[in-house]
Backbone bond lengths (Angstrom), bond angles and torsions (degrees), N, CA, C in turn:
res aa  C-N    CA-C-N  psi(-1)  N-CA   C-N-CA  omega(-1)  CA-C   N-CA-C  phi
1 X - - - 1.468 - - 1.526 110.10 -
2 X 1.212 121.94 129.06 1.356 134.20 166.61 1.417 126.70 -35.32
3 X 1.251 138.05 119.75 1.625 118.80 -175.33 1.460 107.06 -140.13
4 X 1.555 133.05 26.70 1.033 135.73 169.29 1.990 122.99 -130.53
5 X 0.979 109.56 143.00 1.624 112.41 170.01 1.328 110.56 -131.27
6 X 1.484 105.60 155.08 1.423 120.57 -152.01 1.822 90.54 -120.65
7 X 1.125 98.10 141.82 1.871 128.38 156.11 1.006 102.37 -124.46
8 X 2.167 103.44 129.61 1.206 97.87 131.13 1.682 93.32 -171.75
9 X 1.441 99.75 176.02 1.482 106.79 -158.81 1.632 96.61 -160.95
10 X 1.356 99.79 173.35 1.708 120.93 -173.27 1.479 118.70 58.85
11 X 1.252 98.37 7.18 2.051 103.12 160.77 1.771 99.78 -24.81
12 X 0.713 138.53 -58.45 1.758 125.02 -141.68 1.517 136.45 34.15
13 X 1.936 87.53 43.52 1.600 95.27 -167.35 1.499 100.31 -58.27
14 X 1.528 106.72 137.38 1.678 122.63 151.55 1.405 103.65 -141.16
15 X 1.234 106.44 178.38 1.322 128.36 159.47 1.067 132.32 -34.43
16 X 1.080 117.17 -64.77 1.141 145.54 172.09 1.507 118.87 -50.21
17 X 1.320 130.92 -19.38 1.862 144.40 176.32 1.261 93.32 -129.49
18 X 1.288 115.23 75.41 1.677 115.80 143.02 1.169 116.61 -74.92
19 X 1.049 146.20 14.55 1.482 137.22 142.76 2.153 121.92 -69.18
20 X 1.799 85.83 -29.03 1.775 89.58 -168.37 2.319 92.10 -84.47
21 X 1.695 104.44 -14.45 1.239 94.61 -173.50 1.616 109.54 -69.50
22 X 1.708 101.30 -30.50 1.920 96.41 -142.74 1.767 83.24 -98.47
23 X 1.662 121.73 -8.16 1.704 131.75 166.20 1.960 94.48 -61.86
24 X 1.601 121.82 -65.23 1.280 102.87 163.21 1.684 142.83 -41.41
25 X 1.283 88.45 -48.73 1.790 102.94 -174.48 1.145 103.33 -52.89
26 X 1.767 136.70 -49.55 1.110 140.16 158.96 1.490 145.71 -33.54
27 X 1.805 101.44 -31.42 1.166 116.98 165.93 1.408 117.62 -85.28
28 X 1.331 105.03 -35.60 1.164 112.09 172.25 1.735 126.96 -57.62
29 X 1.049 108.39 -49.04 1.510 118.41 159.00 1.487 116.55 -55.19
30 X 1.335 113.29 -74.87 1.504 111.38 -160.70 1.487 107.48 -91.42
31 X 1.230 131.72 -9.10 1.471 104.33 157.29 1.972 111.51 -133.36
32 X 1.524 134.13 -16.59 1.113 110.73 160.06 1.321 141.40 -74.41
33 X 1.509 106.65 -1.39 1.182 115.71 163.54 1.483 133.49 -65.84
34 X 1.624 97.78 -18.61 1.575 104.44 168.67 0.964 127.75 -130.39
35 X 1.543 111.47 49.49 1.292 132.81 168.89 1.685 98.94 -96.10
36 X 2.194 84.00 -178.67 1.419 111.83 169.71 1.203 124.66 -79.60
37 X 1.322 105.97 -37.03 1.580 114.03 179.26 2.094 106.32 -167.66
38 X 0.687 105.21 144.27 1.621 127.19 155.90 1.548 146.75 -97.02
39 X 1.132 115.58 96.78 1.547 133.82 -154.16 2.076 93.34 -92.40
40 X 1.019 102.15 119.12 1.579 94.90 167.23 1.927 89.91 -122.07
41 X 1.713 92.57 124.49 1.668 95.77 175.01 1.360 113.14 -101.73
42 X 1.004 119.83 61.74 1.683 130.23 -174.26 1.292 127.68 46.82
43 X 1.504 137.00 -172.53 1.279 155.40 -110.69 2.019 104.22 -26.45
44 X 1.384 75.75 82.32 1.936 105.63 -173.72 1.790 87.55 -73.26
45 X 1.526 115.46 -43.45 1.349 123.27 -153.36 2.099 99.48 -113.64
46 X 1.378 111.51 130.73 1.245 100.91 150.33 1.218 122.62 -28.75
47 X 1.272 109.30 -61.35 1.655 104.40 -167.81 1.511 93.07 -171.35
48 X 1.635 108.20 141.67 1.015 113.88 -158.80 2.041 108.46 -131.65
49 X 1.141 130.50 83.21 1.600 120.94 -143.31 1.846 97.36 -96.63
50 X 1.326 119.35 30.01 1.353 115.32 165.57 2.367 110.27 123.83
51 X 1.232 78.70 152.33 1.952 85.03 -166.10 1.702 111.02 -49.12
52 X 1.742 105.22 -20.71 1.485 115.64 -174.36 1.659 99.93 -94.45
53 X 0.895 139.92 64.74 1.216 144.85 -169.82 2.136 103.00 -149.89
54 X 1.210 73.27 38.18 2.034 86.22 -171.72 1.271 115.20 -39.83
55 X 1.289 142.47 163.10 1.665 128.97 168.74 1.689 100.46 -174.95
56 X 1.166 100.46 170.40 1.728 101.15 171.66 1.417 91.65 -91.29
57 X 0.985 166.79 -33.47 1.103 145.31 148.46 1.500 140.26 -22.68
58 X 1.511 109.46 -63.28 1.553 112.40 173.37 1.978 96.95 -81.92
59 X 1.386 126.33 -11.21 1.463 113.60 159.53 1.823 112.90 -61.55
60 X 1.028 103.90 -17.07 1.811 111.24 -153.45 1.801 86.63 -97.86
61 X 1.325 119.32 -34.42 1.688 123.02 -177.59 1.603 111.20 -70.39
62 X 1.735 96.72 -44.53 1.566 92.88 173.52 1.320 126.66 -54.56
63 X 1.686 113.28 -62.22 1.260 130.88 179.69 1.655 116.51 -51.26
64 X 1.431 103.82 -11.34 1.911 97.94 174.26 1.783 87.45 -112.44
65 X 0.957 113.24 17.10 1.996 115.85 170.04 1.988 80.15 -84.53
66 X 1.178 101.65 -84.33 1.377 143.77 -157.86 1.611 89.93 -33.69
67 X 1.231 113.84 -43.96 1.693 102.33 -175.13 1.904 116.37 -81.32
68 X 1.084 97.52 1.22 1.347 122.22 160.15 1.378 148.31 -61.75
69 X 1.618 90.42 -70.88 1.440 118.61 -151.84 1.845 96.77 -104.88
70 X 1.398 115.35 -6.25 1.596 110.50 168.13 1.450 105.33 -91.18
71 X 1.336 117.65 20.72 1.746 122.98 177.29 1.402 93.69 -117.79
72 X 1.748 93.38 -68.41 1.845 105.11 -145.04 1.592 98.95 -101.89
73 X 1.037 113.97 126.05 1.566 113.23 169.20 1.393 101.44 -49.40
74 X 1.855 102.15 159.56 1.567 85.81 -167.05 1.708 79.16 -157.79
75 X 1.179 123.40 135.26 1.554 133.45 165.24 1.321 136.25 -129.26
76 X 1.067 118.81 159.68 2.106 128.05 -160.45 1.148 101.04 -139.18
77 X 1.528 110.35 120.31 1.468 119.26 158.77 2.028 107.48 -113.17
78 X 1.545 104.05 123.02 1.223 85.74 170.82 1.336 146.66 -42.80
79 X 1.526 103.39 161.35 1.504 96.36 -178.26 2.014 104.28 -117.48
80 X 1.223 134.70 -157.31 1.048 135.82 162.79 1.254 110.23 -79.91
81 X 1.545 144.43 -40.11 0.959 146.79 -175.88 1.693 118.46 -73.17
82 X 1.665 90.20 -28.91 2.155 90.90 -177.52 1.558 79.19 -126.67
83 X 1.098 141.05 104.94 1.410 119.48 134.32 1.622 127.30 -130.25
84 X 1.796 90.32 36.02 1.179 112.99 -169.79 2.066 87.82 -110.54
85 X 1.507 120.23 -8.40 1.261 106.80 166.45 1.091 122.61 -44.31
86 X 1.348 124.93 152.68 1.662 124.15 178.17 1.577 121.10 -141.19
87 X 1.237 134.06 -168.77 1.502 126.28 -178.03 1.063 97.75 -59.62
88 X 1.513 104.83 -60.11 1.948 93.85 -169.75 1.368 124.83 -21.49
89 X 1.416 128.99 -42.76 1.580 143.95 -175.01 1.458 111.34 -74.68
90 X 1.270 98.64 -48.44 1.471 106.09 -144.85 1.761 71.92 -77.71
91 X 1.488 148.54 -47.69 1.151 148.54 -159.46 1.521 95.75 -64.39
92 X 1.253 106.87 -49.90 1.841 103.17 -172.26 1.787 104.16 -56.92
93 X 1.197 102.42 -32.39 1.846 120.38 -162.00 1.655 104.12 -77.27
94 X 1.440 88.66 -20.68 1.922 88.03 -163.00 1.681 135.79 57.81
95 X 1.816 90.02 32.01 1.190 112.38 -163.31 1.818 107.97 -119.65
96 X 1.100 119.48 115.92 1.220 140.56 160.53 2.018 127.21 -25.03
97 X 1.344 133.66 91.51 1.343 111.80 -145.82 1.935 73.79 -111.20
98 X 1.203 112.36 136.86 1.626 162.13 -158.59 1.735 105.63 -110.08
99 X 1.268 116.13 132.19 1.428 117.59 -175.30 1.624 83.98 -72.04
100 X 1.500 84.03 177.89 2.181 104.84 179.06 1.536 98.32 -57.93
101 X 1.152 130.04 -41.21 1.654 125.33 -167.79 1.551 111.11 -144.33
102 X 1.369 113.09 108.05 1.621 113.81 -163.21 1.660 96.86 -130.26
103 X 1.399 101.74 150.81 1.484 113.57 -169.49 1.877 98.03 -102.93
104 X 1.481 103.89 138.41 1.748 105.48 -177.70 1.202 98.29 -127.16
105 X 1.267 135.11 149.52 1.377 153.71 111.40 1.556 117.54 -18.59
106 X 0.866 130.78 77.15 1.920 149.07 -167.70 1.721 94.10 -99.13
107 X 1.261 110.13 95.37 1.353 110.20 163.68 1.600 124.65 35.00
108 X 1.521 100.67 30.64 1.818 114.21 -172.26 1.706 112.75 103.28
109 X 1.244 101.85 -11.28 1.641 104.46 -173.34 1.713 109.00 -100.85
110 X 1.366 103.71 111.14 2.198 90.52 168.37 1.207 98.61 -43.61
111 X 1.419 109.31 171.96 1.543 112.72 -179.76 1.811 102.60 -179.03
112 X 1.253 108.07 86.51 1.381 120.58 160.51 1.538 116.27 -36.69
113 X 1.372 119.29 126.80 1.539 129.53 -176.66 1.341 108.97 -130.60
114 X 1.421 114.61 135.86 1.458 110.87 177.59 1.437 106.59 -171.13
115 X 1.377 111.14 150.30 1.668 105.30 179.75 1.774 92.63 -73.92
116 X 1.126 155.52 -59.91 1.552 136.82 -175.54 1.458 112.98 136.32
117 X 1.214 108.81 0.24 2.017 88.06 -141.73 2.228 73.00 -91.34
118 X 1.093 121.88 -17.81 1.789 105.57 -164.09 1.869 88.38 -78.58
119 X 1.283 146.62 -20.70 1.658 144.44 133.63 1.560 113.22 -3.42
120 X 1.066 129.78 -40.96 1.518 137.12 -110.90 1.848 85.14 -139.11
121 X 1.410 100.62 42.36 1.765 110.32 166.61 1.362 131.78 -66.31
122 X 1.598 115.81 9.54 0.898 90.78 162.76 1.720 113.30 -132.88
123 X 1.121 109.12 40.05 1.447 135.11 163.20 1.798 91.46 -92.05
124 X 1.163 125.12 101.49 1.399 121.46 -169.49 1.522 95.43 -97.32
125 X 1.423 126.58 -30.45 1.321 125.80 -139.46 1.734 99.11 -97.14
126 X 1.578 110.52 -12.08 1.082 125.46 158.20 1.332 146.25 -69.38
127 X 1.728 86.69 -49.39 1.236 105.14 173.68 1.993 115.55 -60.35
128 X 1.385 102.29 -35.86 1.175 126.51 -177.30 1.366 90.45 -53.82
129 X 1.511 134.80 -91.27 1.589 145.98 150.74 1.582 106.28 16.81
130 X 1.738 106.33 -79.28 1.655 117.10 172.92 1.950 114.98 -40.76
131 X 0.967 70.10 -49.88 1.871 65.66 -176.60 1.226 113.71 -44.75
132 X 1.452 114.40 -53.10 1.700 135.34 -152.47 1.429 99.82 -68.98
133 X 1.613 109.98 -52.32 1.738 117.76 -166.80 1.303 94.26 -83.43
134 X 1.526 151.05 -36.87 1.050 140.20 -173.81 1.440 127.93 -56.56
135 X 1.352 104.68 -32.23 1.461 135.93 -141.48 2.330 82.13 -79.35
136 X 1.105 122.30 144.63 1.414 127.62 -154.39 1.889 107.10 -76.00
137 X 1.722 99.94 -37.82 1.155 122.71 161.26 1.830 133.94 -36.24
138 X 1.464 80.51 -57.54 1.890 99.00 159.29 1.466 116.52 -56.83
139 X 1.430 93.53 -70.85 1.581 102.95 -172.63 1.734 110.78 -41.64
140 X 1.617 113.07 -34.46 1.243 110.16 -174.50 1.582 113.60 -75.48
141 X 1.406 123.21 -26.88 1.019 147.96 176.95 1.731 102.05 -59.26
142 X 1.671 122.67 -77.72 0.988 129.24 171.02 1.463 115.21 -25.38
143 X 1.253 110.48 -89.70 1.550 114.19 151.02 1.339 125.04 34.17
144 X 1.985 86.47 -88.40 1.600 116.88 -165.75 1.267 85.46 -73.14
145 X 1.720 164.06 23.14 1.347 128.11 165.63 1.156 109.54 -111.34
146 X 1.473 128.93 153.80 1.569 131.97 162.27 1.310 121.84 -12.02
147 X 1.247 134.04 95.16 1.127 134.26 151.79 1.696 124.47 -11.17
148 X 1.409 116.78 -61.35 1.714 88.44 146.66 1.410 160.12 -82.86
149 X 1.521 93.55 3.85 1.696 126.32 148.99 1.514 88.17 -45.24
150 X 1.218 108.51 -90.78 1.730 106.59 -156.75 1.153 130.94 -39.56
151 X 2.093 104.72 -36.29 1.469 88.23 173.16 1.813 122.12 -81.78
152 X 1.317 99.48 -9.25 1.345 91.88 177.72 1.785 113.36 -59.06
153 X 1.601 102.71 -50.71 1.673 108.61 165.31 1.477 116.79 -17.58
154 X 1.797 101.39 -59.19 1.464 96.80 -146.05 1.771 101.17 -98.58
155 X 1.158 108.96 7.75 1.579 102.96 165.07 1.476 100.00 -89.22
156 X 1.557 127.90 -37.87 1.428 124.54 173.95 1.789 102.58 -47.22
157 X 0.955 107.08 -53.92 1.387 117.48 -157.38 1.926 97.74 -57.64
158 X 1.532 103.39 -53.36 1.656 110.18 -162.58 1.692 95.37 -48.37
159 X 1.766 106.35 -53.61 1.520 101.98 -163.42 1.482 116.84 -63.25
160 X 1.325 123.90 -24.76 1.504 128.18 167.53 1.210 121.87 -57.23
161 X 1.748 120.09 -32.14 0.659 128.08 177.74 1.550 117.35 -59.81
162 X 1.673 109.27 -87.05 1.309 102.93 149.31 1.580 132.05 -3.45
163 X 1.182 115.01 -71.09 1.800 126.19 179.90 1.421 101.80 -51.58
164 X 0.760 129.83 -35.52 1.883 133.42 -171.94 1.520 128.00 -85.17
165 X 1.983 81.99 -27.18 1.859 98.63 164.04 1.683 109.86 -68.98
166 X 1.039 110.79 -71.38 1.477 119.43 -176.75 1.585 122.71 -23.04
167 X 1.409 113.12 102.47 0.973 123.39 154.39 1.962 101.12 105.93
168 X 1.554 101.11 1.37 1.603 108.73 176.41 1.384 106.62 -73.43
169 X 1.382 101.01 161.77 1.512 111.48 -179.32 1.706 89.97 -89.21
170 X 1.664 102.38 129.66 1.535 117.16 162.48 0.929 131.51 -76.75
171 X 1.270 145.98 -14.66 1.445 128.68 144.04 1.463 121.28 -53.94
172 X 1.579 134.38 -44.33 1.521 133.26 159.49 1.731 111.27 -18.41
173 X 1.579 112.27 -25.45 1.231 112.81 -175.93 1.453 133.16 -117.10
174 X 1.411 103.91 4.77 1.520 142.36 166.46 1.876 111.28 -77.90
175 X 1.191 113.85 131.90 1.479 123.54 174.02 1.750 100.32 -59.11
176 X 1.723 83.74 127.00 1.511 93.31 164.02 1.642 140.04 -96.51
177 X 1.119 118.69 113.33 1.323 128.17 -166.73 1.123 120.23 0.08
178 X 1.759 113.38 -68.55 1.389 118.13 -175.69 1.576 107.50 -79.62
179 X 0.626 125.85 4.05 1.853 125.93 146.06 1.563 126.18 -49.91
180 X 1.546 91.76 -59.78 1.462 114.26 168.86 1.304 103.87 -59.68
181 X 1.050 147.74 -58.49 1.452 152.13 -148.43 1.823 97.02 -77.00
182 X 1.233 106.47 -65.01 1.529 117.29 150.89 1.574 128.00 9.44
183 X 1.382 80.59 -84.76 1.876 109.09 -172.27 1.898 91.38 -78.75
184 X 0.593 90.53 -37.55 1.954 83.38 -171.79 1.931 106.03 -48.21
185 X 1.759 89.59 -64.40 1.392 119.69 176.95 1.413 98.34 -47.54
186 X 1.405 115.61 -56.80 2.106 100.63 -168.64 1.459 104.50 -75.86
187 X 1.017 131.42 1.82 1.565 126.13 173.87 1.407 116.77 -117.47
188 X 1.322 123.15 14.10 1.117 117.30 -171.07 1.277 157.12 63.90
189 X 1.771 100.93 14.48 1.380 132.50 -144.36 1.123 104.92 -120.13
190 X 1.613 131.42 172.59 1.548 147.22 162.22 1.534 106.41 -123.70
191 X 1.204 123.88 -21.70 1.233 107.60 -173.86 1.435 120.22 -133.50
192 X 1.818 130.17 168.53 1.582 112.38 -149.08 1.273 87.79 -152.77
193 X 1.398 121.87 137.10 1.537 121.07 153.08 1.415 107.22 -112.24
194 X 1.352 133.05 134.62 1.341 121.74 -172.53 1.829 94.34 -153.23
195 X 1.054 113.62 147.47 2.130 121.81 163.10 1.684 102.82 -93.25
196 X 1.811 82.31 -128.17 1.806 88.45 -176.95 1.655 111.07 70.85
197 X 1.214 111.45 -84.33 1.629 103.50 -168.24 1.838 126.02 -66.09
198 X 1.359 109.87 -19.56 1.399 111.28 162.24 1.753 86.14 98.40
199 X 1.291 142.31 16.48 1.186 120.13 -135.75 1.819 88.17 -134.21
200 X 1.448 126.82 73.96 1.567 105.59 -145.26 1.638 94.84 -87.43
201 X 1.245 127.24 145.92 1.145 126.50 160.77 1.637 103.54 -179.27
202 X 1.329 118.39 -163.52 1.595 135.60 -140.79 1.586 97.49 -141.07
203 X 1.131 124.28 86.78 1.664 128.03 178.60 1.497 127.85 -97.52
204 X 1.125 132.45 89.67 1.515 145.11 -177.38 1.477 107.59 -83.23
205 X 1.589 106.04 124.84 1.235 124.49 172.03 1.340 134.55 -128.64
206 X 1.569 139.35 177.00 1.812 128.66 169.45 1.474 71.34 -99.92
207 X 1.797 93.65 156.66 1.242 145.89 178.94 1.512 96.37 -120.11
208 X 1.477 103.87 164.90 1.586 114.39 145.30 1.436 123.28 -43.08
209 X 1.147 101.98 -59.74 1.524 129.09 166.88 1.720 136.09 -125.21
210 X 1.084 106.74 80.50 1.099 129.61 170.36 1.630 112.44 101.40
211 X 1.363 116.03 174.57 1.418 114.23 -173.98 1.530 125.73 -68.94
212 X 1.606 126.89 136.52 1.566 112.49 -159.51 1.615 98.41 -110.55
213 X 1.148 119.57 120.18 1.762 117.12 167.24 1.458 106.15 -81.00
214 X 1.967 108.80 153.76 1.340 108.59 -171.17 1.800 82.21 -144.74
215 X 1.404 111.70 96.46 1.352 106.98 -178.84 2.156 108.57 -100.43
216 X 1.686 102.27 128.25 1.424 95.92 -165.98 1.802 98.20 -129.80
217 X 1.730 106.71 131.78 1.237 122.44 -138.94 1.952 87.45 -103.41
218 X 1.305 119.97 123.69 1.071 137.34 150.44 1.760 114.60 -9.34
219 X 1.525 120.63 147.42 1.447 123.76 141.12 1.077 113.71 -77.28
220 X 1.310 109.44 176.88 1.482 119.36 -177.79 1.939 115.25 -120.54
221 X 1.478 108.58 27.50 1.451 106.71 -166.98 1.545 93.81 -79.65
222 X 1.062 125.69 -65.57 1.312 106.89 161.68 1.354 166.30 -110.63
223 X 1.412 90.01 11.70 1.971 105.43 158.98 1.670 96.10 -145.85
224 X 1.085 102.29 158.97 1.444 119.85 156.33 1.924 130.32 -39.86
225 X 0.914 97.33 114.45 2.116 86.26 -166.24 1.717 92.05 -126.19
226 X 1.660 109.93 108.96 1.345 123.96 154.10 1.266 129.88 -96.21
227 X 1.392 113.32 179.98 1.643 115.97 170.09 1.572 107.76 -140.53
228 X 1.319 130.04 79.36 1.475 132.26 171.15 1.609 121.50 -70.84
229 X 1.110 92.39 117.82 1.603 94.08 -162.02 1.465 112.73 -141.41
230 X 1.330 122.13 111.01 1.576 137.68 -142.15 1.205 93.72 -132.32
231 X 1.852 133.76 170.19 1.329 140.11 146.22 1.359 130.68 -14.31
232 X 1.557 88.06 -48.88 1.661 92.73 -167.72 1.526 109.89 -97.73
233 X 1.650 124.61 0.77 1.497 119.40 159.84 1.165 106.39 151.21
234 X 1.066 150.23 -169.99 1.753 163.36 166.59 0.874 112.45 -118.65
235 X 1.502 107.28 155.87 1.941 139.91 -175.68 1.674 90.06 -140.60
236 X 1.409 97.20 131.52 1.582 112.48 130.90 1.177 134.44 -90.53
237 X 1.730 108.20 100.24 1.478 97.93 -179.95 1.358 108.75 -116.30
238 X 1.640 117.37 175.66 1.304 136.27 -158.94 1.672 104.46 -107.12
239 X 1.573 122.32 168.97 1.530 110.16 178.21 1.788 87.36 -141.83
240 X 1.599 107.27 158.50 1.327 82.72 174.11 1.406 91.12 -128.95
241 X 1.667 91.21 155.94 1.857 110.72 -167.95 1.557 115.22 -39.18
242 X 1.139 108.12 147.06 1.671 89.13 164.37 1.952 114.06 -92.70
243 X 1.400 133.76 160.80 0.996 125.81 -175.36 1.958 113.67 -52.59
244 X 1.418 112.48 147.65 1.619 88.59 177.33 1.532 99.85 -89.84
């Protein structure tokens, strides 16, 4: 019988890092395949500009979903980078798509899940950004434009991005406490798995009532960053790339 589930998030699979793809393909084979379940907490994809955006590439992402997800349940919560994924994928993927912040059953424990980045209040100029593209209206909008409309968008978009980092203060872009405290409190919860910040580690806090965990899941630019988490407790562990 199965007794482990897997987190993890901020892959930024593209093309372009076949080392972070065949570092997945690996996990995917030799250990999520014999799990309980599989949590993907978003930006799985550099960048993701809509389900019609076909390629041997995102064919090659499904089909290592697919050898998966007809065993192990397997789920996606967007990230900032894909949250323009849609059924279409997740159907090819055999993968389960998850509101922005969903409550799980963790081996007897609630357990708040979320990719993180709406935490991260005091990046205002973002949040501002998040609202606009999130909002269902956009997305339908986005959508509806030319497929090479979009990618032109989202290379505009990547380099702004970049340009806007430089030289910012990094914490502005780090989850803020009473956020966390927040989301715990409106869901009824003590404990959090969330990505987004790149920042992986294991955070213990006071609550109102009782102690609050804030567990935050690694990128993958240069090693592998999981979250194995069984009955008897969790590890964050690391994977290392395979050569490209």
């Amino acid at each position: 019988m199965n007794t482990i589930t897997y987190f993890i998030s901020d892959l930024h699979l593209s093309p372009e890092r076949g080392d972070i793809t065949e570092c997945f393909e690996r996990f995917m084979r030799e250990q999520a395949l014999h799990a309980d379940a599989l949590y993907v907490l978003g930006d799985l994809f550099e960048a993701w500009i809509g389900d019609d955006d076909i390629s041997s590439f995102t064919h090659h992402i499904a089909d290592i979903f697919k050898t998966v997800s007809h065993k192990v349940p397997t789920y996606f919560i967007h990230g900032n980078r894909d949250f323009l994924v849609g059924q279409s994928f997740c159907q090819s993927a055999g993968i389960t798509l998850l509101p922005e912040q969903a409550v799980i059953d963790l081996y007897g424990t609630p357990t708040l899940i979320l990719h993180g980045d709406e935490l991260c209040s005091l990046d205002v100029n973002y949040q501002r950004f998040r609202r606009i593209v999130r909002h269902p209206l956009t997305r339908s909008l986005l959508t509806a434009l030319p497929l090479a409309y979009r990618k032109k968008l989202a290379r505009k978009a990547r380099a702004k991005s970049v340009a806007s980092q430089q030289g910012r203060n990094m914490d502005s872009m780090d989850v803020v406490h009473s956020d966390v405290v927040n989301a715990l409190n409106h869901h009824g919860v003590r404990h959090m798995v969330h990505g987004h910040t790149h920042k992986p580690n294991i955070h213990s806090f006071k609550l109102a009532e009782g102690v609050g965990q804030r567990i935050v899941l690694g990128d993958w630019y240069d090693q592998g960053s999981i979250l194995e988490v069984s009955a008897d407790g969790l590890q964050l562990k690391t994977l290392k790339h395979c050569s490209v």
